[in-house]
C-alpha positions as CSV (number, residue, x, y, z in Angstrom):
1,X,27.9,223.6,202.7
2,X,25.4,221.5,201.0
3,X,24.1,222.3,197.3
4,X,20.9,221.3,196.0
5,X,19.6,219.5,193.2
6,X,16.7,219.8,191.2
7,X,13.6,217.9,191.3
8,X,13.5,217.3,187.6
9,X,17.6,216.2,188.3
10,X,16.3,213.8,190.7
11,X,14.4,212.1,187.9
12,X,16.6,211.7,185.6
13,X,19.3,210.2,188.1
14,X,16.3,207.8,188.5
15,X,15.4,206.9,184.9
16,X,19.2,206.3,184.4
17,X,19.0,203.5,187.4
18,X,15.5,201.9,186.0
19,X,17.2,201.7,182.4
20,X,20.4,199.6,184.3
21,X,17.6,197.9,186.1
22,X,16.1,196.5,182.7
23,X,19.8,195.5,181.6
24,X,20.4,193.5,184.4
25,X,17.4,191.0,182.7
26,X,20.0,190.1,180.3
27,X,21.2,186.4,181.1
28,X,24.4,185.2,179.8
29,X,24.6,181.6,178.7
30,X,27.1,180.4,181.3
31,X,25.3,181.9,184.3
32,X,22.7,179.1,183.5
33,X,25.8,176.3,184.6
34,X,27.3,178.7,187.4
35,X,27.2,176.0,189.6
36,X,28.3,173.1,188.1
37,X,32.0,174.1,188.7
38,X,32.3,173.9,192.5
39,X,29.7,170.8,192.6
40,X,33.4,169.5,190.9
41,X,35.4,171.4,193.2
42,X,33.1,169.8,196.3
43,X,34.4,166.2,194.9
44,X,38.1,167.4,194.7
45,X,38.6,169.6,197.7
46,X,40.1,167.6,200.8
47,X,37.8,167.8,203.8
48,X,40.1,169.8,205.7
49,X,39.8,172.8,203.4
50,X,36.1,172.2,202.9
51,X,35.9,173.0,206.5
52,X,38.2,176.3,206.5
53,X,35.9,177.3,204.2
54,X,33.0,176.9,206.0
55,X,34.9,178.3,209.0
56,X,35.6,181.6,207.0
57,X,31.9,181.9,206.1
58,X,30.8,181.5,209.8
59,X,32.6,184.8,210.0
60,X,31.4,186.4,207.7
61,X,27.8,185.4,208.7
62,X,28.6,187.3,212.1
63,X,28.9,190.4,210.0
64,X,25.1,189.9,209.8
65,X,24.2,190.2,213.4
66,X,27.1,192.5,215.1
67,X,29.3,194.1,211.9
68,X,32.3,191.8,213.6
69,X,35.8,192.5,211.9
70,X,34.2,193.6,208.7
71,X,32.3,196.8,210.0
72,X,33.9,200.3,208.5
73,X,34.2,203.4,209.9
74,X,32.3,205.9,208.4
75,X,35.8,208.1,209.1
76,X,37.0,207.3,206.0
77,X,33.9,208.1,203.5
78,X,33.9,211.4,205.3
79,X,37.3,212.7,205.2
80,X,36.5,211.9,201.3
81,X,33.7,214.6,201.6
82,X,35.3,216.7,203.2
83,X,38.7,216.4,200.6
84,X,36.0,217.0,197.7
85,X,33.6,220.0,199.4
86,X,37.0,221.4,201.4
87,X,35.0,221.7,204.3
88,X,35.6,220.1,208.1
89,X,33.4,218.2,210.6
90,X,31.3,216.3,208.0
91,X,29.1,213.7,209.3
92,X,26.4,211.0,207.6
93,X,23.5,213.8,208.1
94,X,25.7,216.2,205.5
95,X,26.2,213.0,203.2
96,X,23.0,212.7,203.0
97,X,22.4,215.8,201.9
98,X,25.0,216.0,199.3
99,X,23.6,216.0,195.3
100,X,23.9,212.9,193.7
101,X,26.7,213.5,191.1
102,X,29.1,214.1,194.4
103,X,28.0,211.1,195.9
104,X,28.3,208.9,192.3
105,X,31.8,210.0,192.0
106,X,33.0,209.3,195.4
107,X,31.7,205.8,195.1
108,X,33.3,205.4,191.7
109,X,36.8,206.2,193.2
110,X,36.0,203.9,196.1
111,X,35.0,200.8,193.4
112,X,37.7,201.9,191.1
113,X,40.3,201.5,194.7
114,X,38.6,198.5,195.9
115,X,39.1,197.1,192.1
116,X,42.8,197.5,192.6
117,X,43.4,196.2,195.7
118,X,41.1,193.0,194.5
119,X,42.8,192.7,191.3
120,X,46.6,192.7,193.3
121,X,44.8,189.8,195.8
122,X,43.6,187.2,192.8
123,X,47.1,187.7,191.4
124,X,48.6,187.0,194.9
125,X,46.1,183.7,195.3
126,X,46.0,182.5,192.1
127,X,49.7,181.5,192.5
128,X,49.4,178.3,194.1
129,X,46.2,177.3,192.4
130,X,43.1,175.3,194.3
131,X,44.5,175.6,197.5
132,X,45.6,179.1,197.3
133,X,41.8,179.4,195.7
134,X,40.3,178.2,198.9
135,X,42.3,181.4,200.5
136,X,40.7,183.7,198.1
137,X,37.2,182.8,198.6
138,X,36.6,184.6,202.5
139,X,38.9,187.1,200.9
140,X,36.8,188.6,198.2
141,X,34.0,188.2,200.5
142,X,35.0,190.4,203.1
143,X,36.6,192.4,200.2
144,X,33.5,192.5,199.2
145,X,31.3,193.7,202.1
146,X,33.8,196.4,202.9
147,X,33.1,197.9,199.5
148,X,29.4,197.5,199.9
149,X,29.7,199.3,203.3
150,X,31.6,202.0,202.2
151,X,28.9,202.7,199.3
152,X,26.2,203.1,202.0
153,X,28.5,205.1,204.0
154,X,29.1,207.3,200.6
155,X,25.4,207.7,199.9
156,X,25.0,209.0,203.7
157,X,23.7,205.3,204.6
158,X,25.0,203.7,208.0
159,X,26.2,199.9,208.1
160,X,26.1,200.3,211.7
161,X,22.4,200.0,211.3
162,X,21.5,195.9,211.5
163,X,18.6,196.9,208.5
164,X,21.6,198.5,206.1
165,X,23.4,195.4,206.7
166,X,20.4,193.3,205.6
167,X,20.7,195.7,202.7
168,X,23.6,195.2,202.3
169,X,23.8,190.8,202.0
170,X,21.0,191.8,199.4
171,X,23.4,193.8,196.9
172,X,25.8,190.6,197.6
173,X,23.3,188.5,196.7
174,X,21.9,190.5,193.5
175,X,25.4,190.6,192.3
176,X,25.7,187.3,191.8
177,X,22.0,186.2,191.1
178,X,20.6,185.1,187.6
179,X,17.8,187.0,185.7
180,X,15.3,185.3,187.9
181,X,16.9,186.7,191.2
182,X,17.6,189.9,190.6
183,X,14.2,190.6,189.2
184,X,13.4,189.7,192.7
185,X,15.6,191.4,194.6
186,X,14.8,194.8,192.6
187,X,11.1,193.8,193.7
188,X,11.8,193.1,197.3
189,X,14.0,196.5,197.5
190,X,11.4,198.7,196.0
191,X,9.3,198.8,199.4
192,X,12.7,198.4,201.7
193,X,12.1,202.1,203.1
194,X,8.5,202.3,203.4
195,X,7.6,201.9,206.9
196,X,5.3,198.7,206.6
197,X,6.7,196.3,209.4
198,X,6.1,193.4,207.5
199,X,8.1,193.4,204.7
200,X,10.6,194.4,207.4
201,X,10.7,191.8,209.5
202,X,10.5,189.6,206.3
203,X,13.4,190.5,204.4
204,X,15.2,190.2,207.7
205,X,14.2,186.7,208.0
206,X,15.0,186.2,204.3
207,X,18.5,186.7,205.3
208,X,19.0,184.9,208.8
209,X,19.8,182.0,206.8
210,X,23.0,183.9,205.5
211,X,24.5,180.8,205.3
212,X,22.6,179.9,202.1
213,X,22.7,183.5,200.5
214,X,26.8,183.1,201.1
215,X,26.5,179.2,199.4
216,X,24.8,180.5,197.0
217,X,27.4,183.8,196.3
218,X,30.1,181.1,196.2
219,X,28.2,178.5,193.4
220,X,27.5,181.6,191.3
221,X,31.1,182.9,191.4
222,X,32.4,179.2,190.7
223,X,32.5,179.0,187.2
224,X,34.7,182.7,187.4
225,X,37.2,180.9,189.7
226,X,37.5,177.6,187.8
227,X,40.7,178.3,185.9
228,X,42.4,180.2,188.6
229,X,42.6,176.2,190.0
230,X,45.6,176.4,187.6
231,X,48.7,176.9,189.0
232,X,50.6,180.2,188.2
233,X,48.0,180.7,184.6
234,X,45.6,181.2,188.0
235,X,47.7,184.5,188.6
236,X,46.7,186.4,185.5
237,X,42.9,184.7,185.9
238,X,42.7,185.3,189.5
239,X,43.7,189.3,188.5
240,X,41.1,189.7,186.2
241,X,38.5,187.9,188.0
242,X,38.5,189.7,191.0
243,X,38.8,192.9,189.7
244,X,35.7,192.3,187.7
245,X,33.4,190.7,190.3
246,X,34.3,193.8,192.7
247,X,33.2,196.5,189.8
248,X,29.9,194.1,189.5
249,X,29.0,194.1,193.2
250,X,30.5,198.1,193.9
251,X,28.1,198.7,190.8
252,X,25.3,196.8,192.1
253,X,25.9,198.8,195.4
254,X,26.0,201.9,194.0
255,X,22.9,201.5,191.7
256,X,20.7,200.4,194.5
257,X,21.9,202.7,197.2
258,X,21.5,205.3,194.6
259,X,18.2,204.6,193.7
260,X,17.2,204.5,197.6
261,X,18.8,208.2,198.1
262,X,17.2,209.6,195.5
263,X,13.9,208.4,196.4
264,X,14.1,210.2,199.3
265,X,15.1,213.3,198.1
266,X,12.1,213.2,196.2
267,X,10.0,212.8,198.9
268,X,11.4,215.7,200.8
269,X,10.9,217.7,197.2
270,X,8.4,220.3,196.5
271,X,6.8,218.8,193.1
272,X,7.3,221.6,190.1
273,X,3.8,222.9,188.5
């Protein structure tokens, strides 16, 4: 069973996005010195755990190209569906079709989960301080593509698709970007479904060097993770830290997955004279 939405509906879902669009210009002070705290960590952190790092982004940067261990199933956004519309055999094509407001709501219980489980995990790390944060770091990270995934999942996207997964180092990416960065990201996204091969094959080589966009996710989150360095105070830090930078990026996800869905809804519209 799929309901419909209104055109003028459609719209306003829209002018909601664009007005969190235009917040998102607001720069904080401390975002300006994001990276100053792991250019210290880079001079304290022993070699060895420099390079587990950089083994746990290799990983990740995998994702990129195949999904590896950190592709979803889409099994679990749709039993979700199927719970809420208490229907069977619901696939991405129904999502899809579902009205907004159904889709926002799922994804708010899947941020508001993801939160959670984020929030127990900086507790858990910040125990032992800079080494435990070391631990954290591919944590949130793949914490933090699984959420992204199952967004695009929840707004009938699929992850499986190598473009979605571009997508989706892009929400990554604007979640932790200054003023300057996520004006261009919005800008680059804009055209992302038009079928101009192009910008395509552009963005796409934008983000084969993932290896700087995941650098770069770390710096800006450094400044957030500076005081769980302390031993046992990092437990109540860590908590609060990683709950909040999963609500940022599931937000980001939403917003921008949003704003792609309802684009195309309007397109498959019939304007209202």
């Amino acid at each position: 069973m799929t309901q419909t939405e209104s055109r003028n509906e459609l719209l306003t879902h829209l002018e909601e996005i664009r007005k969190w669009e235009e917040d998102q210009k607001g720069l904080w002070f401390w975002e300006r010195i994001s990276r100053l705290p792991f250019k210290i960590l880079d001079r304290l952190t022993p070699q060895l755990i420099h390079k587990k790092i950089g083994q746990a982004l290799d990983e990740i940067g995998s994702y990129l190209q195949t999904g590896g261990k950190y592709l979803v199933s889409e099994k679990s956004i749709t039993k979700r569906y199927e719970k809420k519309l208490n229907i069977e055999g619901i696939d991405l094509a129904d999502i899809a079709k579902q009205p907004i407001a159904v889709m926002d709501e799922i994804s708010d219980n899947i941020i508001a989960s993801r939160a959670k489980i984020a929030m127990t995990q900086g507790a858990t790390t910040g125990i032992g301080g800079l080494f435990t944060l070391t631990i954290d770091i591919p944590l949130i990270l793949g914490l933090s593509l699984k959420t992204l995934q199952e967004i695009a999942l929840t707004y009938g996207f699929d992850p499986n698709d190598k473009r979605e997964r571009v997508f989706i180092i892009k929400c990554l990416q604007f979640a932790s970007s200054d003023i300057v960065g996520k004006k261009a990201i919005i800008e680059e996204l804009a055209t992302y479904d038009e079928p101009n091969e192009n910008v395509n094959r552009k963005m796409i080589s934008q983000v084969q060097g993932w290896r700087e966009v995941m650098v770069s996710y770390r710096d800006n989150f450094g400044w957030k993770k500076l005081l769980q360095m302390v031993p046992i105070a990092g437990i109540l830090f860590g908590s609060f830290v990683n709950k909040s930078m999963i609500e940022d990026i599931g937000e980001a996800g939403k917003m921008l997955y949003k704003k792609r869905r309802i684009l195309q809804k309007l397109e498959n519209s019939t304007p209202q004279k």
